[in-house]
Every structure is written in C-alpha cells, then in structure tokens.
N, C-alpha and C positions, 0 to 999 in steps of 0.2 A: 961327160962328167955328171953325177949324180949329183944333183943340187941338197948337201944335206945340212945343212942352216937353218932353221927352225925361229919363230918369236913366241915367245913364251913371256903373259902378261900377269906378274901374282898380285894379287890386291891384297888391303892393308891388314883383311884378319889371317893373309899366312895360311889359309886351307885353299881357297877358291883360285883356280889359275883356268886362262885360256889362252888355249895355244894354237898359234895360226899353222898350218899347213901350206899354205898359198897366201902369200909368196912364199918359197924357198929360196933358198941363195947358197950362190957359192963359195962365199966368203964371208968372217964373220963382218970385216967394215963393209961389204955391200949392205949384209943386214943391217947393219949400226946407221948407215946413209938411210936406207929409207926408213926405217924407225923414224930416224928425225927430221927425215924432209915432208915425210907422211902420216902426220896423227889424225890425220881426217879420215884415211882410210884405214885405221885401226881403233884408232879412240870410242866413235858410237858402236861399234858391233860389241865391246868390251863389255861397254856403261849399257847397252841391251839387257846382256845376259847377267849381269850384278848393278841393276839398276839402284841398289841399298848401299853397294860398294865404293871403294875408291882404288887408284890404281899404287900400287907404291914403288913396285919395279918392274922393267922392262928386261927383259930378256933376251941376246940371240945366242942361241946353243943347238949344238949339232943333236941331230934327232936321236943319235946314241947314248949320248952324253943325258939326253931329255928321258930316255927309256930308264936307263940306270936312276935318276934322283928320282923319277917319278911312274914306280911300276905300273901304274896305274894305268898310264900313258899306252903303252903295250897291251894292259887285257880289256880297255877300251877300245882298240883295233880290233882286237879278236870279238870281242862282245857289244860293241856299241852302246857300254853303259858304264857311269863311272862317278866321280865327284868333281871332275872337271868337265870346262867343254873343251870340246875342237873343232877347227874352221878352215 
C-alpha cells in the first residue's frame, strides 16, 4: 500500500506552509498519533525554516488532496522551487 498521508504545517500569516513528506502514513489517525506524540520531531525543523513565524495549524492530508489546495505543491516537484518548503 502506498503510504499517502502527508503533514502539512501552515503558520499564522496563512502563506508560509511546510510540509513533510517523511513520515508518510497510511492513515489519517496514524498521522494524527504521531503529530501528537511527536512535536520534537516536527516542531524545530518548522520554527528553522520560519524562525519569524508561529505555527497555527497542523495538518494530515493525503498527498492528492495537498496537490489539489495547494498547486504549488506539484510544480515544486517538478521544479524544486516555490513559496513553501518540503521535507
């Protein structure tokens, strides 16, 4: 089975999102479990890359569902350049 669960992290001005690629999951409560059993391993890599920011919501959403709200997502694969990051 294709792991397609995604963590998708938007901070509080609403443009700037990071979104993790690894872990993936196969469920959304798998993702939702370690979200919340794990913000040591998601919280600093966040607060890295928007060290000015804050977090305001957490995300698990299938990678499809993530291409669709946020095209971006998609031709940053293709291009490796964008207004979010990925990890």
């Amino acid at each position: 089975m294709i792991k397609a669960w995604l963590i998708a992290v938007v901070m509080t001005n609403q443009v700037d999102v990071y979104v993790f690629e690894k872990p993936s999951f196969d469920t959304a409560p798998q993702c939702i479990e370690w979200v919340n059993i794990n913000p040591q391993a998601w919280v600093p890599p966040v607060m890295e890359a928007f060290p000015n920011g804050s977090i305001d919501m957490v995300y698990c959403i299938k990678k499809e569902k993530l291409e669709e709200v946020l095209p971006e997502f998609r031709k940053q694969e293709e291009q490796e350049k964008g207004e979010y990051i990925k990890a």
